[in-house]
C-alpha positions as CSV (number, residue, x, y, z in Angstrom):
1,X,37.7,2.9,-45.4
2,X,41.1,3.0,-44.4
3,X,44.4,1.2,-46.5
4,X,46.1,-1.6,-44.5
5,X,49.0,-2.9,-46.0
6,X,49.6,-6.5,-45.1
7,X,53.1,-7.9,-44.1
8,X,53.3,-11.3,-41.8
9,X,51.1,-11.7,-38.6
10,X,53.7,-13.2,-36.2
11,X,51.4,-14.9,-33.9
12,X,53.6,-17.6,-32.3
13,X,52.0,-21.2,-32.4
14,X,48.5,-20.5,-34.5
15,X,47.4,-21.7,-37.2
16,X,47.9,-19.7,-40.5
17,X,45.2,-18.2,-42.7
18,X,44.1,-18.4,-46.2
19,X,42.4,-15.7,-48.0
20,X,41.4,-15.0,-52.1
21,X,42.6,-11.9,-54.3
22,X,39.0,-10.7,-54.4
23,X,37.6,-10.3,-50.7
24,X,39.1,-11.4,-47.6
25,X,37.9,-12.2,-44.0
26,X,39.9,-14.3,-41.8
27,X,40.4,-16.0,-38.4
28,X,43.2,-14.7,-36.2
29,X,43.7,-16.4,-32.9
30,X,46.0,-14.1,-30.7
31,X,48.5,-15.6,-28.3
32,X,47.4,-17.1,-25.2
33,X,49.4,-14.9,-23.1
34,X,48.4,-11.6,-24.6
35,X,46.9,-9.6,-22.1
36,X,43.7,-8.9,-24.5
37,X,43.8,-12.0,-25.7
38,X,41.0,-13.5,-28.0
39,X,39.8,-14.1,-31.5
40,X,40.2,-11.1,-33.9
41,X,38.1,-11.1,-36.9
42,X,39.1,-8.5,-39.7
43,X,37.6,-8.0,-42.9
44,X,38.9,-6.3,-46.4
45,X,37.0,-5.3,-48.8
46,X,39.1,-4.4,-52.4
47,X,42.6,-6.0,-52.8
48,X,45.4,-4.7,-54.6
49,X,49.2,-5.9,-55.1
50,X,51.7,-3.1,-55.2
51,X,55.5,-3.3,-55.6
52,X,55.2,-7.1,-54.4
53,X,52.4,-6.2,-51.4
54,X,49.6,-6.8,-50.9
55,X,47.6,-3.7,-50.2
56,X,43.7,-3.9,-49.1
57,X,41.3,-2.1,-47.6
58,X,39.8,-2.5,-44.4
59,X,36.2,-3.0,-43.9
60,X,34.9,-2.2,-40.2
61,X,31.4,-3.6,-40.6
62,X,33.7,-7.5,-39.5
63,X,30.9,-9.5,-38.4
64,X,30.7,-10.2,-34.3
65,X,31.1,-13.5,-33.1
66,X,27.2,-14.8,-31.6
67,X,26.8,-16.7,-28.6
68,X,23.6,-19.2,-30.2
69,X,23.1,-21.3,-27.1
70,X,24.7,-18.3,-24.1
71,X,23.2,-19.7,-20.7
72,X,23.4,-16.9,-18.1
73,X,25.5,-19.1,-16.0
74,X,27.6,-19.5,-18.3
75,X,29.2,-16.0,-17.7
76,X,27.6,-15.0,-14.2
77,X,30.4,-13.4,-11.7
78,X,31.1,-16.3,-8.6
79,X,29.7,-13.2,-6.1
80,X,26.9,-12.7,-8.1
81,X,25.9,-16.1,-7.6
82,X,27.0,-16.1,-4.1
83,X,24.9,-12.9,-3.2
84,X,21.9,-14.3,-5.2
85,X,21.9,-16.9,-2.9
86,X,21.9,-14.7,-0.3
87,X,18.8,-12.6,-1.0
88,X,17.1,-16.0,-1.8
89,X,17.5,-16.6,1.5
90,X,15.9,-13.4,3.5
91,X,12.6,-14.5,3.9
92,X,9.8,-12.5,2.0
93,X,11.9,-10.0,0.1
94,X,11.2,-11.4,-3.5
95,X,7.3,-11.2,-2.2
96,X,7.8,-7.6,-0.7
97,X,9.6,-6.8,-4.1
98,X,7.2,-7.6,-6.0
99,X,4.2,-6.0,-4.3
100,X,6.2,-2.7,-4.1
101,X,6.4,-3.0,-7.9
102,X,3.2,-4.8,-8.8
103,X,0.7,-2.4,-8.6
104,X,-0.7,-0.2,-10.8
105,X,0.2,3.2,-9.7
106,X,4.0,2.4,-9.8
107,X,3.7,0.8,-13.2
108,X,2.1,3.8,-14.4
109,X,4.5,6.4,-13.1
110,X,7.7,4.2,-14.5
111,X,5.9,4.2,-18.1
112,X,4.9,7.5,-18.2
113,X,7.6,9.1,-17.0
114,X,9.9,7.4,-20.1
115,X,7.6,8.3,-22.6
116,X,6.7,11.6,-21.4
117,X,10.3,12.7,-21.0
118,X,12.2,10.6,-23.4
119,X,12.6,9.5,-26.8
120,X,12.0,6.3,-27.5
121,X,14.1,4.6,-30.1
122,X,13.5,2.3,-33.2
123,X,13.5,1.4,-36.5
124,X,12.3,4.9,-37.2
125,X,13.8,7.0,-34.5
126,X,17.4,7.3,-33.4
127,X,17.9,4.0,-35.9
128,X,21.6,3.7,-35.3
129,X,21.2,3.4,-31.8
130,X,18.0,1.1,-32.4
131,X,20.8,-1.1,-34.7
132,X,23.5,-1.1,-31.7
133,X,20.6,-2.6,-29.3
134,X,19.3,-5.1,-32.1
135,X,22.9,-6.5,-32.6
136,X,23.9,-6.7,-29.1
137,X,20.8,-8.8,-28.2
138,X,21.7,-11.1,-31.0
139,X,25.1,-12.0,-29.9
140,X,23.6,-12.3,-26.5
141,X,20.6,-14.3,-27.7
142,X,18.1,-12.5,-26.1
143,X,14.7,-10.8,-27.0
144,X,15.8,-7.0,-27.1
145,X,13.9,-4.9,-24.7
146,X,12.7,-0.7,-25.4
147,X,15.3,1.7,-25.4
148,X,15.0,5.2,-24.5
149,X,17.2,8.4,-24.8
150,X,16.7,10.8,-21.7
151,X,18.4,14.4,-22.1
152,X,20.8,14.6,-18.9
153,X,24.3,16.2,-18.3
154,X,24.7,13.1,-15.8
155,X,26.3,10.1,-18.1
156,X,24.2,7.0,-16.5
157,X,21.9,3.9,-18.2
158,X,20.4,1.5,-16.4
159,X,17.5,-1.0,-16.7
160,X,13.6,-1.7,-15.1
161,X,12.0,-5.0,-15.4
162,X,8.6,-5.9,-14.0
163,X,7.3,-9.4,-13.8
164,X,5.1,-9.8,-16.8
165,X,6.0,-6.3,-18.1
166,X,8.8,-5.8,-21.1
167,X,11.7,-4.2,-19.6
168,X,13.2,-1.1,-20.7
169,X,16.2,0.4,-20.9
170,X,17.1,4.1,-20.4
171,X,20.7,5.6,-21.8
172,X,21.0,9.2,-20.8
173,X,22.6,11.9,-23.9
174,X,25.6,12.8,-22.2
175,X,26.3,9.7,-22.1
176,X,26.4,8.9,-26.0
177,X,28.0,12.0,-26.6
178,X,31.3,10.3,-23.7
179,X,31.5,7.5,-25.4
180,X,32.2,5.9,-29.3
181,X,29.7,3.9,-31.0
182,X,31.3,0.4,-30.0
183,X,31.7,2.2,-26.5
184,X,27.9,2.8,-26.4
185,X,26.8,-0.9,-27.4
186,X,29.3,-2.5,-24.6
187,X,26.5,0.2,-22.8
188,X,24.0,-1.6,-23.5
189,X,25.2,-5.2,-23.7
190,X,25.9,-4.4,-19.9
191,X,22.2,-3.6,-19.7
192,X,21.4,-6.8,-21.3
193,X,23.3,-9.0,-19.3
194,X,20.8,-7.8,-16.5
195,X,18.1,-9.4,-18.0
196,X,19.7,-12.3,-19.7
197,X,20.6,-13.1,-16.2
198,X,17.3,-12.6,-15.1
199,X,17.9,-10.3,-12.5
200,X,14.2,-8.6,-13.4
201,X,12.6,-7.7,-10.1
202,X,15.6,-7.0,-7.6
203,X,17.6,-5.1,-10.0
204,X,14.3,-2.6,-10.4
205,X,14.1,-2.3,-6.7
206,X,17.3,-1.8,-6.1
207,X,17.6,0.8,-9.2
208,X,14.8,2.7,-7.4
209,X,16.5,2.3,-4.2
210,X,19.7,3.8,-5.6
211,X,17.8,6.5,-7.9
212,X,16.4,7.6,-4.3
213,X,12.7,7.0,-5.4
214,X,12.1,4.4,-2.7
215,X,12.2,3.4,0.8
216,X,11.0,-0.1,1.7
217,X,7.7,0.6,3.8
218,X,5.6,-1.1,6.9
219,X,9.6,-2.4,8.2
220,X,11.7,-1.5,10.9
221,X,14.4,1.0,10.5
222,X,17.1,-1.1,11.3
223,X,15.3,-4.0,9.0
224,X,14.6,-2.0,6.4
225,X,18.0,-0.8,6.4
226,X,19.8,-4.2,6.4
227,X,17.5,-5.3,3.4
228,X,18.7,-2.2,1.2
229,X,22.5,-2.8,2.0
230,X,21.9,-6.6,1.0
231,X,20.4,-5.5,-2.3
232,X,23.2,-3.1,-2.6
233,X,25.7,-5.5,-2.3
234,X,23.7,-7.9,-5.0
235,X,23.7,-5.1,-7.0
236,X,27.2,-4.5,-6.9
237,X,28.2,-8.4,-7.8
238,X,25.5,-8.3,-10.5
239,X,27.5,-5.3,-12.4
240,X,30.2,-7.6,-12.4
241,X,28.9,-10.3,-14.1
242,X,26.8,-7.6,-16.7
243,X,30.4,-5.8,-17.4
244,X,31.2,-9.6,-18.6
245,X,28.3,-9.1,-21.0
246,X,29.4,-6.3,-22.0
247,X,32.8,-8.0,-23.4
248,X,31.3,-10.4,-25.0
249,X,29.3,-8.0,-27.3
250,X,32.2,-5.5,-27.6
251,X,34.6,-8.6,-28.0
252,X,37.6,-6.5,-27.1
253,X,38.5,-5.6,-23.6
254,X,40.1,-2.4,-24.4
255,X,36.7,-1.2,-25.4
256,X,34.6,-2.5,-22.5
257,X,37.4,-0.9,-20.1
258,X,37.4,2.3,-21.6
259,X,33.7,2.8,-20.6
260,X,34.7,2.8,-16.8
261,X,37.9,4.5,-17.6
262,X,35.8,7.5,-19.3
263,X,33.2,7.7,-16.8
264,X,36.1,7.6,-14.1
265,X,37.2,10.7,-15.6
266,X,36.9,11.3,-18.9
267,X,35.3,14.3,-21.3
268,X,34.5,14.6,-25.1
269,X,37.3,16.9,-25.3
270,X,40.2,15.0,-23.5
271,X,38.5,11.0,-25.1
272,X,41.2,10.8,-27.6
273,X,44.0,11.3,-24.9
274,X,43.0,8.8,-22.1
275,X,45.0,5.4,-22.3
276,X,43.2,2.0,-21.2
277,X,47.0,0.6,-20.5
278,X,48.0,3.4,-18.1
279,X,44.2,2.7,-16.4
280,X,44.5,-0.9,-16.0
281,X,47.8,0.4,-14.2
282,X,45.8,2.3,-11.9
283,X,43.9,-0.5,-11.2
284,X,46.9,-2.4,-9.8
285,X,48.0,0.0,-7.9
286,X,45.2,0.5,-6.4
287,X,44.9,-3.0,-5.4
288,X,48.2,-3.4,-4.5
289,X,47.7,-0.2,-2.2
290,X,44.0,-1.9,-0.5
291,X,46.0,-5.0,0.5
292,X,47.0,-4.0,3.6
293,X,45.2,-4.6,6.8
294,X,44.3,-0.8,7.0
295,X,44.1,-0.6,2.6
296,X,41.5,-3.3,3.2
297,X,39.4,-1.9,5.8
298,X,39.2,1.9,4.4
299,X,38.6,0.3,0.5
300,X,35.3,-1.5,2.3
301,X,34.0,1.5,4.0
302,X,34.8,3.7,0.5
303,X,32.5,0.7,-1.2
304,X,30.2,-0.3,1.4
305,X,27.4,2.3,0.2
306,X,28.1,2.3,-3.1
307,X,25.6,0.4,-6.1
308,X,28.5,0.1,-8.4
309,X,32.0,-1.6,-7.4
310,X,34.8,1.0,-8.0
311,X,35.7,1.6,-11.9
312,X,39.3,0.6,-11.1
313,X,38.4,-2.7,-9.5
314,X,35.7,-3.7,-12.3
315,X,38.8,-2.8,-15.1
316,X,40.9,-4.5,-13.4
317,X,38.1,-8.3,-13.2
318,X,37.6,-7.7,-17.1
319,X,41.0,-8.0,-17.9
320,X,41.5,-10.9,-15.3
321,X,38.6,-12.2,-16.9
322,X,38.9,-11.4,-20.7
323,X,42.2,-13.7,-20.3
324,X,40.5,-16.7,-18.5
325,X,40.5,-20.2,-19.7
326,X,36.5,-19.4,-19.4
327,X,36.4,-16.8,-21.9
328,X,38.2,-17.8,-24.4
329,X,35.9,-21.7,-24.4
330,X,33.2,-19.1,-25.1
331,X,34.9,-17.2,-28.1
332,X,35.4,-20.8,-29.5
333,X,31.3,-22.1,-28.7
334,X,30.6,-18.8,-31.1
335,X,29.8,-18.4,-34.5
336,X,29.8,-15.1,-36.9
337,X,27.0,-13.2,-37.3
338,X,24.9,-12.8,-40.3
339,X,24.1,-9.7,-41.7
């Protein structure tokens, strides 16, 4: 525990807080036009008074705001929708999808490949991480799926779903030793928000599409090719929406940005040097620099094959969105968690 001493919180235009002499835990609402703007829960534990202060100190186990009655939409990036929309609308993929991933011999490859070369976590097993995962799919109000821990020098998670089948999630070890603990559970909240949305099927497919362990068969090349950029392009939308879900379990933007600012470029050696400010920066200029007829045109060939948008661009939509009139009506729907 670290000491804080208290002074005035000069929020302009809030309303104050009261607090006991025993424990406290209080409500700050930050100004509207603060660029991580949002409600910021803190809790104290012992409290002393010293030379007319008020010393106390601070107890980092505050509980998260949960989201009881969270509908997918709720949160779901506009493009996601619209590119939803658009795969609804190819005739036969969902079908083809699902008897690529239906039978029996895939299934079995998929499960015993995670649990012959990975841990897989609980109560019992890796229990902090198994903690992380319980929490974030209590905020997010939805049924936690298995998690496993691959060894890999390659920092990556992602997610399979089959219909019917509980999904699973798959964080790799270089990856928890990149990132800090409320790093890792924005991780997995992003992880989450694939399934809370229900992306289930197509985000499998196009996992194995992108993890190069499938080509769609029986189809014409140039078919088969313009399926697996549409599913690419989904996929790229549907990150956006599950980095949103990723801020709503971390509940800070500075946290769910410095994921994409570490895998950008970051190391366990250089983490305590990196600055979210100077990235979000980055991410301007970058989009200040792509707004030109040519910028334009060379930032959608750099993208175009890509399953992920670029880190600069999805830093620079949680910001936009962390401040939106939308966010913030969701911060107020929540309540605290109970521990």
């Amino acid at each position: 525990m670290a000491s804080l001493v208290l002074s005035s919180f000069c929020f302009p235009s809030q309303k104050s807080c009261s607090f006991t002499s025993s424990s406290l835990r209080f409500r700050i609402r930050a100004p509207t036009d603060s660029r991580f703007g949002g409600p910021l829960f803190v809790g104290f534990g012992s409290v002393k008074k010293r030379n007319g202060r008020i010393e106390a100190s601070v107890d980092s186990t505050a509980h998260p705001l949960v989201f009881r009655d969270l509908d997918a939409d709720d949160f779901r990036h506009p493009l996601d929708k619209q590119n939803t929309l658009l795969l609804r609308a190819i005739p036969g993929l969902n079908e083809i999808g699902r008897a690529i991933l239906a039978g029996t011999v895939t299934e079995q490859i998929m499960l015993l490949e995670n649990i012959g070369t990975s841990i897989l976590v609980s109560k019992d097993q890796l229990p902090e991480l198994h903690k992380m995962m319980i929490e974030a799919a209590g905020i997010l109000n939805i049924e936690p799926p298995d998690l496993y821990v691959r060894q890999s020098p390659i920092p990556n998670a992602y997610t399979l779903a089959i219909s019917g089948k509980k999904p699973f999630v798959i964080i790799h070890t270089s990856l928890v030793e990149l990132l800090t603990r409320k790093e890792l559970q924005a991780v997995l909240a992003h992880e989450l928000g694939h399934l809370k949305c229900d992306h289930g099927v197509w985000l499998t497919f196009a996992n194995l599409l992108t993890l190069g362990s499938y080509r769609l068969p029986g189809l014409g090349g140039f078919i088969a090719q313009r399926l697996e950029e549409q599913l690419i392009r989904w996929l790229r939308a549907a990150e956006l929406t599950c980095d949103r879900a990723a801020l709503l379990v971390a509940q800070d933007p500075k946290v769910a940005i410095s994921v994409l600012m570490k895998l950008t470029g970051g190391c366990p050696s250089m983490a305590d040097q990196l600055n979210v400010d100077a990235f979000l920066e980055q991410a301007h200029s970058y989009e200040k620099a792509s707004s030109s007829p040519m910028g334009w045109y060379i930032r959608n060939a750099q993208t175009r094959q890509l399953s992920h948008p670029l880190p600069v661009l999805r830093a620079r939509e949680i910001d936009e969105w962390s401040r939106s009139r939308e966010y913030r009506s969701l911060l107020e729907r929540a309540t605290q968690m109970s521990m």
